[in-house]
C-alpha positions in Angstrom: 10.8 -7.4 -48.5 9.5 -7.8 -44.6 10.5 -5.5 -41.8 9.9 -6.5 -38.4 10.3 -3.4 -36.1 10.3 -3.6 -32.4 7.7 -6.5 -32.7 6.3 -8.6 -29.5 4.7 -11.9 -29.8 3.0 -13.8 -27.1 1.5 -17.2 -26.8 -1.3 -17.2 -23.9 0.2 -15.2 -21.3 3.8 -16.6 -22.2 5.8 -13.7 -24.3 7.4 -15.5 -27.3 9.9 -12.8 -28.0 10.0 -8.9 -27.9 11.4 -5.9 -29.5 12.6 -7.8 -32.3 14.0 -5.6 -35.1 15.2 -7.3 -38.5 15.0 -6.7 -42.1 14.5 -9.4 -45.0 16.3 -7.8 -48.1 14.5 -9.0 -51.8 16.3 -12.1 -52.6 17.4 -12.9 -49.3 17.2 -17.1 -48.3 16.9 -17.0 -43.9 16.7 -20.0 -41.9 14.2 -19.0 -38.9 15.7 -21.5 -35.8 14.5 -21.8 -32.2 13.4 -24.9 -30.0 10.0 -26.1 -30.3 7.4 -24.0 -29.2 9.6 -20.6 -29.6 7.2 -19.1 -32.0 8.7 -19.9 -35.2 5.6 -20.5 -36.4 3.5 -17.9 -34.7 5.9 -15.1 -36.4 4.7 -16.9 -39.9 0.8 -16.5 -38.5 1.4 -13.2 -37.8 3.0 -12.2 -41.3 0.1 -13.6 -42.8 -2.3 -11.3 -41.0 -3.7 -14.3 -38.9 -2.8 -12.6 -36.0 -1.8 -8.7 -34.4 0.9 -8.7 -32.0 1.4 -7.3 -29.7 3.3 -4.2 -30.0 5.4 -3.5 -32.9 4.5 -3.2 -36.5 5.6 -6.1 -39.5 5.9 -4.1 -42.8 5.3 -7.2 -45.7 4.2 -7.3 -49.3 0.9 -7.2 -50.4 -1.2 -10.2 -49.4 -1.6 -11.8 -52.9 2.4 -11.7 -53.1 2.9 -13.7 -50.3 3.1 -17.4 -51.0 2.9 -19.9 -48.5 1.9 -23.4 -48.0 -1.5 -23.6 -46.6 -2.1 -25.6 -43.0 -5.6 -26.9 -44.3 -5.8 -29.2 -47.7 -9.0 -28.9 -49.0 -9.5 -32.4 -51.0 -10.9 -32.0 -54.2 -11.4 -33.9 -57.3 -9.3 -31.4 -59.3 -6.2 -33.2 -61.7 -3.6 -32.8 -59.7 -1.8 -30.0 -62.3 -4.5 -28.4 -61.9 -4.2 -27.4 -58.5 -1.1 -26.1 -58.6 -2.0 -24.0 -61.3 -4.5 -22.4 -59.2 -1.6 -21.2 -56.7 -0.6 -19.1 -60.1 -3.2 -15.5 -59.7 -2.2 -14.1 -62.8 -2.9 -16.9 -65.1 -6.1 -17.8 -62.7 -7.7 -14.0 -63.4 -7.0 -14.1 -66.8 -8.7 -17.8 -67.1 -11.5 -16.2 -65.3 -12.0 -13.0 -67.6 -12.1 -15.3 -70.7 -14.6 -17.8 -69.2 -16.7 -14.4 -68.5 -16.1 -13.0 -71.6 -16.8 -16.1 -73.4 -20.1 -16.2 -71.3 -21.1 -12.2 -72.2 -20.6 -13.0 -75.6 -18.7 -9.7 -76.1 -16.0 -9.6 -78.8 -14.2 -6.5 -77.5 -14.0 -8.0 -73.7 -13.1 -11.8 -75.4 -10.3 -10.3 -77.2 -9.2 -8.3 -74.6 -9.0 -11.4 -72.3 -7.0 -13.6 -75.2 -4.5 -10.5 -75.0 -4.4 -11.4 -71.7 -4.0 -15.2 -71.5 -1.5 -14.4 -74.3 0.4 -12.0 -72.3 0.2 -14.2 -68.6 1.5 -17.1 -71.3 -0.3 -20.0 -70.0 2.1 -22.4 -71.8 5.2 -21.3 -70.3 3.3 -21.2 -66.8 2.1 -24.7 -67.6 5.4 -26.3 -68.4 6.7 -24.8 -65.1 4.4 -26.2 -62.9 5.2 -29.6 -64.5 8.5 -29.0 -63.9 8.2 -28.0 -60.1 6.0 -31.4 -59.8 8.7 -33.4 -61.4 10.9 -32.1 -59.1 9.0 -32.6 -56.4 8.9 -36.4 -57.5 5.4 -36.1 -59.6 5.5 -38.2 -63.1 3.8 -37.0 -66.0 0.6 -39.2 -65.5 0.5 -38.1 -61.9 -0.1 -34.6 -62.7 -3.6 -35.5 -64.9 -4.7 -38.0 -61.1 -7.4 -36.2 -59.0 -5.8 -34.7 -56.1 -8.1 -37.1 -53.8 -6.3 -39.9 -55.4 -3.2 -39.2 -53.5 -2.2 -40.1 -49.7 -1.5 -37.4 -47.3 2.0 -36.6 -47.5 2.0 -36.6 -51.6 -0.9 -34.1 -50.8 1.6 -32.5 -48.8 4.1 -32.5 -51.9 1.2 -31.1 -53.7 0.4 -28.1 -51.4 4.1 -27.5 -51.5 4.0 -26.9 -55.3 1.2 -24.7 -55.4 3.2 -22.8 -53.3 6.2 -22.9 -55.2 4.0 -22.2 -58.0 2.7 -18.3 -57.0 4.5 -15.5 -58.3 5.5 -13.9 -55.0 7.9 -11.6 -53.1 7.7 -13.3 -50.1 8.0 -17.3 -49.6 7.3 -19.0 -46.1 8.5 -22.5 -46.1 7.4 -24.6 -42.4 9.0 -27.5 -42.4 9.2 -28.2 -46.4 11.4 -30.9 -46.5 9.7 -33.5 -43.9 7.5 -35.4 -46.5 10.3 -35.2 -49.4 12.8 -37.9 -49.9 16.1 -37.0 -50.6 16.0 -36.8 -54.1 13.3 -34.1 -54.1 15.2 -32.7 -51.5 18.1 -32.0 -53.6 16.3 -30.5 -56.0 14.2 -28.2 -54.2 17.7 -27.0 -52.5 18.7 -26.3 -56.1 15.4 -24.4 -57.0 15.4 -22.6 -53.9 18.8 -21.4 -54.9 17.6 -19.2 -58.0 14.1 -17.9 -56.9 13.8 -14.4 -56.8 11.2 -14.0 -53.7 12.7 -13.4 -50.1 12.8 -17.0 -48.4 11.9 -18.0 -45.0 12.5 -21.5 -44.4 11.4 -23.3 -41.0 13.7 -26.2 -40.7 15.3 -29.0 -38.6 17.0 -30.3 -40.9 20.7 -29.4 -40.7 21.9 -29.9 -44.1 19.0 -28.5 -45.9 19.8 -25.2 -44.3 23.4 -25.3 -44.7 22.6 -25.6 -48.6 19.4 -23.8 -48.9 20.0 -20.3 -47.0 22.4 -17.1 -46.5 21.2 -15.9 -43.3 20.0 -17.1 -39.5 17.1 -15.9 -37.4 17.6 -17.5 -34.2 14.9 -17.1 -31.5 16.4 -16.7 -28.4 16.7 -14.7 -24.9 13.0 -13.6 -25.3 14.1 -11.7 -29.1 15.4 -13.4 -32.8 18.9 -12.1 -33.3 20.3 -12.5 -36.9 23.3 -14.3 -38.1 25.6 -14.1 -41.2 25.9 -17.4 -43.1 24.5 -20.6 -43.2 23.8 -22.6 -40.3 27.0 -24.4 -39.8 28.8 -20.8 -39.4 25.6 -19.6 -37.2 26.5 -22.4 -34.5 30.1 -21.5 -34.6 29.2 -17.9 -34.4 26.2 -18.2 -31.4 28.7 -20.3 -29.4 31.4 -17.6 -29.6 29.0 -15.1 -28.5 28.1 -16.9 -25.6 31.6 -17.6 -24.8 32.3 -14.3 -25.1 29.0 -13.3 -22.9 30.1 -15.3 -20.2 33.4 -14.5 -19.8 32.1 -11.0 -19.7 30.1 -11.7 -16.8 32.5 -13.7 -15.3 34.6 -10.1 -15.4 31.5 -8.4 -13.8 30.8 -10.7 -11.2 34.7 -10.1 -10.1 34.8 -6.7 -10.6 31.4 -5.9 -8.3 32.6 -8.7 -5.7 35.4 -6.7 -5.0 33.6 -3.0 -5.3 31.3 -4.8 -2.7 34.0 -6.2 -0.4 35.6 -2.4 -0.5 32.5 -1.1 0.3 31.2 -3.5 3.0 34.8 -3.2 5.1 35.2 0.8 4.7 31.5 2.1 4.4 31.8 2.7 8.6 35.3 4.5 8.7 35.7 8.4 8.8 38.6 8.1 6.4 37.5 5.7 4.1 33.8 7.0 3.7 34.9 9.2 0.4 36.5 6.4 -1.0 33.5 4.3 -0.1 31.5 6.4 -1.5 33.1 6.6 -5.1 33.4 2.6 -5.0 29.3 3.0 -4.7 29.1 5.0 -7.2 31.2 2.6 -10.0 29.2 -0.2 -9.1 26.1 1.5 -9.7 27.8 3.2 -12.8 29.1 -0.6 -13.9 27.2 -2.2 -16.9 25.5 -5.5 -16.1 26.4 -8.6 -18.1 23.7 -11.4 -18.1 24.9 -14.9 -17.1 24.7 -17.6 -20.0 21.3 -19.4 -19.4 22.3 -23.3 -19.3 20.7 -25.0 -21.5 20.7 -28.9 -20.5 20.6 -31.3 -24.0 18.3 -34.3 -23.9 20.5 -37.3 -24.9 19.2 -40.8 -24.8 21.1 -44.2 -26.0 19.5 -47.4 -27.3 20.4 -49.9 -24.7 23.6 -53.0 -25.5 21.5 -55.6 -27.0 21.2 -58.8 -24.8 22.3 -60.9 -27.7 24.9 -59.5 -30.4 25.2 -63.0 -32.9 27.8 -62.1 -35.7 25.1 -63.1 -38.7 22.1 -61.0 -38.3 20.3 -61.2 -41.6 21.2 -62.6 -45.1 19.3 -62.9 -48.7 20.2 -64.3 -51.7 18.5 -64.1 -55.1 15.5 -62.2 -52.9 12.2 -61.0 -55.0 10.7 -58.0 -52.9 6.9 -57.0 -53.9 3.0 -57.2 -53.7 1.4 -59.9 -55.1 2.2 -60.6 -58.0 4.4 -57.0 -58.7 7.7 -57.8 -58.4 9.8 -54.5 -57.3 12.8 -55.4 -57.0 15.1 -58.5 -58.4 17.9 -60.9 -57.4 18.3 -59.2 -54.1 21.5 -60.2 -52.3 23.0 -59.0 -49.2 24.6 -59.5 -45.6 24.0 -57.9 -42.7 26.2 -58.3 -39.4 26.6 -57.2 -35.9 27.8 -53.7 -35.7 27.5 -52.8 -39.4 25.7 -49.1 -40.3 24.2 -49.2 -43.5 22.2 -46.3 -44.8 19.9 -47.1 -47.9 19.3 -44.6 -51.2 17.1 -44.6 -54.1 14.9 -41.9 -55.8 11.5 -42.0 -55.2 9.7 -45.2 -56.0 12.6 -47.3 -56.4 11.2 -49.9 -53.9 13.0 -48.5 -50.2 10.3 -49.1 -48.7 9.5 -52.2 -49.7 12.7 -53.8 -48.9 12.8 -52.8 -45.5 9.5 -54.0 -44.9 10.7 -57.4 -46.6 13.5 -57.5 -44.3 11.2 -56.5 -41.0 9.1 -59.3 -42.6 6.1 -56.8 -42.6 5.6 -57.9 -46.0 6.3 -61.9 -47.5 9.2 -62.6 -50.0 7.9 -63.3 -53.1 10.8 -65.2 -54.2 14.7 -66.1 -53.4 16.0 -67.0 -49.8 16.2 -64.5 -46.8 17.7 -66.1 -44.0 16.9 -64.2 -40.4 19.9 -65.0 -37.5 19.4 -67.1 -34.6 18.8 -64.4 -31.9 17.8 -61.9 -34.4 15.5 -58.9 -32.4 14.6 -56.3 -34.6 14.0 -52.9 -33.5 11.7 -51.4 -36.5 10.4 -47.7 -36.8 8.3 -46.2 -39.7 6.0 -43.7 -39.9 2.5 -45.3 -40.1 3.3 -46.9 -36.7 3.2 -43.6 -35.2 -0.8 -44.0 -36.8 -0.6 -47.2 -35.3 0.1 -46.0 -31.4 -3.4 -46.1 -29.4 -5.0 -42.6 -29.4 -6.7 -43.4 -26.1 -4.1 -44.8 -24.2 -1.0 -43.2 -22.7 3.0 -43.4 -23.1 2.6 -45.7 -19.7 -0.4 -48.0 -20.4 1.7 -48.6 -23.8 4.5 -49.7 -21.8 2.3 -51.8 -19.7 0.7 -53.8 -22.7 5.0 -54.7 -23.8 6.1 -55.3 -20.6 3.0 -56.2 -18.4 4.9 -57.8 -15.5 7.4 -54.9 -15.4 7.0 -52.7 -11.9 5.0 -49.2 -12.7 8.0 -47.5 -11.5 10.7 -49.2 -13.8 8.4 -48.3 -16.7 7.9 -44.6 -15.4 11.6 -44.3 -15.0 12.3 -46.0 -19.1 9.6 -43.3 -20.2 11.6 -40.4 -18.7 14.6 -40.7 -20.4 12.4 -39.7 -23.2 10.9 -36.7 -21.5 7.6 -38.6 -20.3 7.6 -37.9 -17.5 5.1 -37.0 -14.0 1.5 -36.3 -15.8 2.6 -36.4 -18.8 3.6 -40.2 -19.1 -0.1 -40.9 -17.9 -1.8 -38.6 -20.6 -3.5 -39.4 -23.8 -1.3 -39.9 -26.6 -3.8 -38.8 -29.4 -3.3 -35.1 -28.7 0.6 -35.3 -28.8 2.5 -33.8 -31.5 4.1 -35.9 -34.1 7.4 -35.6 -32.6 6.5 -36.5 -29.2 4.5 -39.9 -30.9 7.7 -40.6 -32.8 9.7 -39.8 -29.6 7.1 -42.8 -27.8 7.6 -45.0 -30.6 11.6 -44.4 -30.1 10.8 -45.5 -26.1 8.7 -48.9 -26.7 11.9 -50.1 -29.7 14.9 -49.2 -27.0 12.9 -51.2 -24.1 13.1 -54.7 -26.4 17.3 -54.4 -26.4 17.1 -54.9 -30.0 20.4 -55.7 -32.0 19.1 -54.9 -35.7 17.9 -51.4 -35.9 15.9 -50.7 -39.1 14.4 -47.1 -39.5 12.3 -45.7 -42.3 12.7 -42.2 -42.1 12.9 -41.6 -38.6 13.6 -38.0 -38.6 10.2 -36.6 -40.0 8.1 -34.3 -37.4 11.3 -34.8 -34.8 13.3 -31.4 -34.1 16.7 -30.3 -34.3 17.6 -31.2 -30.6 15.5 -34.6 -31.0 17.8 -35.4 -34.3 20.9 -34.6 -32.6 20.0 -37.0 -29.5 19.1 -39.7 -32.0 22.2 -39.2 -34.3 24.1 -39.7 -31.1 22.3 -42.7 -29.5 22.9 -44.2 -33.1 26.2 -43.6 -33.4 27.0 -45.6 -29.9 24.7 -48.4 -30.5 26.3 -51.5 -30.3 23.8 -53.3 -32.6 23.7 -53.0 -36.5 21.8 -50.0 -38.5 19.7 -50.0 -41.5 17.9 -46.5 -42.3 16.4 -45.1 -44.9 15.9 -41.3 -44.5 16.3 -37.8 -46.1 18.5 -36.1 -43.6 21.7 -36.3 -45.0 23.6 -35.0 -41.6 22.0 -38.6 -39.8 23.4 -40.3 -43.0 26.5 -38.8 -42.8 27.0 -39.3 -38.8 25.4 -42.8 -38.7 26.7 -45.2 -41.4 29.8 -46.4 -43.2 28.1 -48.6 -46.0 25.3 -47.2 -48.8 23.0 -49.9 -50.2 21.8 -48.1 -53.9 17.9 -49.4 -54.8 17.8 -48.2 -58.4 16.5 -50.0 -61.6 14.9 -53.3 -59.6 17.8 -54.1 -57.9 20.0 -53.6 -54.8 23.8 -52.9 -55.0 26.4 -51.9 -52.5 26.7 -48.5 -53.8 30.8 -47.0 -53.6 30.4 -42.9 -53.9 29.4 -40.8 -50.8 26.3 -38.5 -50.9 27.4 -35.6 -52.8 28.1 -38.1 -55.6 24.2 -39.8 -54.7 23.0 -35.9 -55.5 24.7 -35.8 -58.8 23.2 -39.3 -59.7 19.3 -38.3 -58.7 19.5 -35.2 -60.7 20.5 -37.3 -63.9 18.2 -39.8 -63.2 15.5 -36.8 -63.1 16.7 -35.6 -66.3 16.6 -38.8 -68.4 13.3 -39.5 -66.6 11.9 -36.2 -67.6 13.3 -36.7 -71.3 11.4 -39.9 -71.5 8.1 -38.8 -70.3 8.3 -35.8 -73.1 8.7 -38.5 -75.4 5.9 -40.4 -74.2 3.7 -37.6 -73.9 4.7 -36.3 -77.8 4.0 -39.8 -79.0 0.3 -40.2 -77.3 -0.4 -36.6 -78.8 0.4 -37.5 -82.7 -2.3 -38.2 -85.1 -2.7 -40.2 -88.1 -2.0 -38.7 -91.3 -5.0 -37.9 -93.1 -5.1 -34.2 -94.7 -1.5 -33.5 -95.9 -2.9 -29.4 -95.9 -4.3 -30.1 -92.2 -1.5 -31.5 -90.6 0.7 -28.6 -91.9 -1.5 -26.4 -90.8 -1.9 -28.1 -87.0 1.7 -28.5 -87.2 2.3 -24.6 -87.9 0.2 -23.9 -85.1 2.2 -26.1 -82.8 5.0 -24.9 -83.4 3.9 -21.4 -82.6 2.6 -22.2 -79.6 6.0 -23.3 -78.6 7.8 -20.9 -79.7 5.1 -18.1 -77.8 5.8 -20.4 -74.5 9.7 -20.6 -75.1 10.4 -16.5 -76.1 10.2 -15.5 -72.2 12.6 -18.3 -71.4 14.9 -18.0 -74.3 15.0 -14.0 -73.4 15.9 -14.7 -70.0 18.9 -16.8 -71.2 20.3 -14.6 -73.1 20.3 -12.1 -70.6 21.8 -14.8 -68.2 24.4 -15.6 -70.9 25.5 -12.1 -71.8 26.4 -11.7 -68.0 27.5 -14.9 -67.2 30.5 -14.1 -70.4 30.9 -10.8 -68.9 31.9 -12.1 -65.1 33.7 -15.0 -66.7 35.8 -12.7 -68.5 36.4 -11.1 -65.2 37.3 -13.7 -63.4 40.0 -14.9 -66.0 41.6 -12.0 -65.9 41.8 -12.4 -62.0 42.8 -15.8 -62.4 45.8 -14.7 -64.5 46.8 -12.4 -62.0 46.8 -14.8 -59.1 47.9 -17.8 -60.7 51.3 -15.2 -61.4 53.7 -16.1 -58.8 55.0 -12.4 -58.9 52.1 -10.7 -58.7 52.0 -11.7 -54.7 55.8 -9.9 -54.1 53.5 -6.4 -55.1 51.3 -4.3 -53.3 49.6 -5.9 -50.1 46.5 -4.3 -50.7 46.0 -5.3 -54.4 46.2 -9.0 -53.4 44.0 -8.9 -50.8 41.3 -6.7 -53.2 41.8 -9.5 -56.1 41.4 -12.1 -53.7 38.2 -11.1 -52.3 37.2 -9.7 -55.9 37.9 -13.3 -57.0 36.1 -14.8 -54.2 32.7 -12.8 -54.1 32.7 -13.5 -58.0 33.2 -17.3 -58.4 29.8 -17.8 -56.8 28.0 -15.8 -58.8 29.6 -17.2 -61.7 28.1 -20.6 -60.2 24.8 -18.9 -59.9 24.9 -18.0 -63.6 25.4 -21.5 -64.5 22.8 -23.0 -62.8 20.2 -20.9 -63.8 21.7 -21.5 -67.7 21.2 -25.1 -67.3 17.6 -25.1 -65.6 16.6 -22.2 -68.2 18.1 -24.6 -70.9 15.6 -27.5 -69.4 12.4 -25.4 -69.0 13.2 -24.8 -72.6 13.3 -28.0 -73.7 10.3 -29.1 -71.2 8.3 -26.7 -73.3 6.3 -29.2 -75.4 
C-alpha cells in the first residue's frame, strides 16, 4: 500500500504540486496523468527514497518490495534469463547461501540452504520468468543470448521483465509500453490484470490505460486529485467538474458584481448605510470560486500535398529482405490517394522491413514495386530521430531542406511545432525524445508529402502530442501507412488493416479486438512449439535402461515440485470461480424471469448491481484459470 499525506513536491524553485493527500489500496491498478513536466516522474523519485519533499510524509512498503524499472541498464554479459532472475530477491539469497555454504563446506548450513532453494522453488520461479519474457516478445533461445547482445529498446524489454519479475507490493511502471509492439502490449495489459502488487502506471497511451487500470491520479491545479474508473470515464468526469467549476464562478462573479454595485451606489447615504453595511458583510462572507484555467491545445495539420496522383504505390509478387534472407513472400498490394491503412504483425513478422521496402530504405529482393509518377513520401521512424544533427538546431535543420527559404518563413513553419524564439535556434542534442520526434514531424510536413509512412510514431510523444497528431492525420488529404502500438491512433486514423504474418502480406478483415485474440494464439502455439524444441534438445540416447528410469524419476519430480504451488493455486481459483458461477446463475434465472421485474423495486435494483459487480470477477477467475493452466504446462 502507499499513502501520500499532505505531500509537496518542487522542481528548482517551481512547486510541482502540494498538499496532496491519496491512498493506494493493495491490489489497486492507478494511472498517474499530467502534462509533461508535472512531476509524474518526480512523485516516482521520491517514493523510491531518491528524493525528500518537501513537506508531507509518503508512507510505502519496504524498499526491497518495491519493484521498479531501473533508469540506468548496466550492460553485462549475463544470459539474458539470467537477468531477470536476479530482479527475483528470494530466489537470489537463497542462491547466494548455497554458493556459501557449498564454499564453507558445512553440511548443516548446505542443507539448510537446499531447504531453502527447495522452499523459494527455483523451477517454478524459472518457468515464470520465461513466461514474462515470452510475453514480452523473448523466444526461448533469446533468453540463453548475453544481455549485451541485444539493442537498446530489447534492453528496455529486458529491464521491464526484471521488474515484472520481483515479488513486490508496490509496482511503478514509467512509460512501459513505449518500446513494446502491440502484441506484447496486449499481453502485458492481460498480466497486469491479475498481479497482486499495487500498480502505478505512467502512460500516454490512451488505450493501454483504459484496459490496464481502475483508478486516475491526475496532476493538476498545483495538487493530484483522484478519479474513479479508467481513463475514458476520468475525462468525462474532469470535464464535468470543470463545467461545473465554472458555472459556479460564473454564479460568483454575478452574485459579488451586484453586492458591489449595491454597495458602491448606497455606501454614502444615511439610510442606506445599514443595508450597505450587511451587503459588505455577505461579500466578504461569500465563498470564492476559482475561474477554470484555459488551457490552449497545440494542434498542427500536415499541409494538402502539391500533387495528389490517384496511383501512389503498387507491388506485385514483391520479396522483402536482407541479402539473401527473404522475410517476406509474394507481396502484393495497392496503395492510392487518400487511402488510411494501418499495418499489424507480432513481433518479428517483417513490419519493419516492408515499410522500409516501400520507403525504398532497403532494395527489393525480388518481384515488381512500382512507385507513382509524383510520388513524395513523407517517412518517419525512430532511428531518424538518431539521425537528426546533435549540434545543430530545429532552424539550421530547416535551412539545410530549404536553403533558399527566408529565415522568417522557416521560424514561422518551426512554430507551429512549438519551436519557437530561442528555442528554434538551440541545440537539438539536449532535447527530449518527444521534442526530436516533434522536429522530425516539422522537416516531413514542410516537403507537402502525399504518401505518409510512419513506423511507430507515437513512442516518447505525450498524450497532448498524440492527440495533435491523430488529428492532423485524420484531415490529411494524402494516403497513410503506419505501423504503431497505440491502438487509439489505429483506431482514429485508418479504415484498411494490412496483416504481416507467416512471410506474407494480406489485407486482413477483423478490427483490433479480433488482431488481440489472434496474437495471443499465435503466442500460445509459439510457446508450445518452443517447449517442444527445448524437450527434444534435452533427451538423451538410450544407454542404461536402470539410468534412464532413474533420470526420468527424477524429472519428473522436479516437475511435479515446480507445478504443486501452481496446481494449488488453481484449485483454489477453481473452487471460487464454481462458487461465484453458481451465484450468478441463480441471478441469471431471476433476471432473465420476466415477472420477477413486476416485484419489489429494490430487489431488482440489488440483483442488478449484485449481477453486475459479480460478472467481472467471474472474468477475473477465468483468466487467471487459463494463465495458471499455461504456467502449468510451461513447467518443463
Amino acid at each position: 500500500m502507499l499513502r501520500l499525506l499532505n505531500l509537496s513536491l518542487t522542481r528548482g524553485t517551481r512547486v510541482l504540486y502540494r498538499n496532496a493527500t491519496l491512498t493506494a489500496s493493495p491490489g489497486e491498478r492507478i494511472g498517474l496523468v499530467g502534462p509533461n513536466g508535472c512531476g509524474k516522474s518526480t512523485l516516482f523519485a521520491a517514493v523510491l527514497g531518491e528524493l525528500s519533499p518537501e513537506a508531507g510524509d509518503i508512507e510505502t512498503p519496504r524498499r526491497e518490495r518495491i519493484a521498479h524499472v531501473a533508469q540506468s541498464f548496466k550492460v553485462t554479459d549475463v544470459a539474458c534469463l539470467e537477468y531477470v532472475l536476479s530482479g527475483h530477491a528470494p530466489l537470489v539469497a537463497a542462491r547466494e547461501a548455497l554458493k556459501a555454504a557449498e564454499a564453507s563446506g558445512d553440511e548443516m548450513a548446505l542443507a539448510h540452504a537446499h531447504a531453502e532453494l527447495a522452499e523459494v522453488n527455483e523451477g517454478a520461479v524459472t518457468a515464470a520468468a520465461r513466461t514474462i519474457l515470452a510475453g514480452l516478445g523473448f523466444s526461448q533461445d533469446d533468453a540463453e543470448r548475453p544481455v549485451a547482445d541485444f539493442s537498446g529498446g530489447w534492453r528496455n524489454r529486458i529491464a521491464l521483465a526484471r521488474a515484472l519479475m520481483c515479488p513486490a507490493d508496490l509496482l511503478l511502471l514509467d512509460e512501459p509500453t513505449n518500446h513494446l509492439d502491440i502484441d506484447s502490449l496486449i499481453w502485458l495489459e492481460n498480466w497486469l490484470r491479475h498481479v497482486e502488487a499495487t500498480v502505478i502506471i505512467i502512460s500516454h497511451d490512451r488505450e493501454f490505460l483504459d484496459r490496464a487500470v481502475t483508478t486516475i491520479w491526475s496532476v493538476e491545479d498545483d495538487t493530484i486529485r483522484r478519479y474513479a474508473g479508467n481513463f475514458t470515464k476520468f475525462e468525462a468526469e474532469r470535464m464535468e467538474r470543470l463545467r461545473q467549476q465554472d458555472a459556479a464562478h460564473r454564479a460568483y462573479e454575478a452574485k459579488a458584481a451586484s453586492l458591489r454595485s449595491f454597495i458602491d451606489r448606497f455606501r454614502a447615504k444615511a439610510t442606506k448605510a445599514r443595508q450597505a453595511q450587511s451587503r459588505i458583510k455577505m461579500l466578504e462572507k461569500l465563498e470564492s470560486v476559482e475561474a477554470v484555467r484555459a488551457k490552449r491545445e497545440w494542434r498542427f495539420e500536415f499541409p494538402k500535398p502539391v500533387r495528389l496522383p490517384e496511383h501512389l504505390a503498387d507491388a506485385e509478387g514483391l520479396a522483402c529482405g536482407y541479402d539473401d534472407l527473404v522475410i517476406l513472400r509474394g507481396v502484393t498490394f495497392s496503395v492510392r490517394s487518400g487511402e488510411r491503412i494501418g499495418v499489424l504483425g507480432v513481433n518479428g513478422a517483417g513490419k519493419s522491413t516492408l515499410i522500409k521496402t516501400v520507403v525504398g530504405e532497403i532494395p527489393k529482393l525480388a518481384g515488381e514495386l512500382r512507385r507513382g509518377q509524383g510520388l513524395e513520401i513523407g517517412y518517419f521512424a525512430q532511428h531518424q530521430l538518431d539521425q537528426l544533427r546533435a549540434d545543430e538546431s530545429p532552424l539550421e535543420h530547416m535551412k539545410r531542406l530549404a536553403p533558399d527559404v527566408r529565415e522568417q518563413e522557416l521560424r514561422d513553419h518551426l512554430g507551429v511545432y512549438r519551436f519557437s524564439g530561442d528555442f528554434a535556434s538551440a541545440p537539438v542534442g539536449p532535447m527530449s525524445g518527444g521534442e526530436k520526434a516533434r522536429l522530425a514531424l516539422a522537416l516531413i510536413a514542410w516537403t507537402k508529402p502525399n504518401l505518409l509512412v510512419l513506423d511507430e510514431p507515437t513512442n516518447h510523444l505525450d498524450m497532448e502530442t498524440r492527440e495533435a497528431l491523430t488529428m492532423a492525420l485524420s484531415t490529411f488529404e494524402g494516403a497513410v501507412l503506419i505501423v504503431s502500438h497505440d491502438r487509439h491512433l489505429l483506431r482514429a486514423t485508418t479504415e484498411r488493416l494490412w496483416l504481416v504474418h507467416e512471410g506474407a502480406v494480406t489485407e486482413y478483415d477483423g478490427d483490433l479486438d479480433d488482431y488481440a485474440a489472434l496474437v495471443l494464439e499465435h503466442r500460445r502455439t509459439t510457446a508450445q512449439a518452443e517447449r517442444a524444441e527445448q524437450r527434444a534438445k534435452r533427451e538423451a540416447p538410450v544407454v542404461n535402461k536402470k539410468e534412464t528410469r532413474r533420470q526420468e524419476a527424477e524429472e519428473r519430480r522436479r516437475i511435479a515440485e515446480a507445478r504443486k504451488p501452481l496446481k494449488k493455486e488453481l484449485e483454489k481459483v477453481e473452487r471460487e470461480m464454481a462458487k461465484l458461477q453458481e451465484e450468478l446463475a441463480q441471478l441469471d434465472a431471476k433476471l432473465a424471469d420476466p415477472d420477477f421485474y413486476a416485484g419489489d423495486a429494490a430487489e431488482v435494483a440489488a440483483v442488478t448491481k449484485a449481477h453486475g459487480e459479480l460478472a467481472p470477477k467471474v472474468e477475473v477467475l477465468e483468466m487467471r484459470w487459463l494463465e495458471l493452466s499455461e504456467a502449468i504446462e510451461a513447467v518443463c
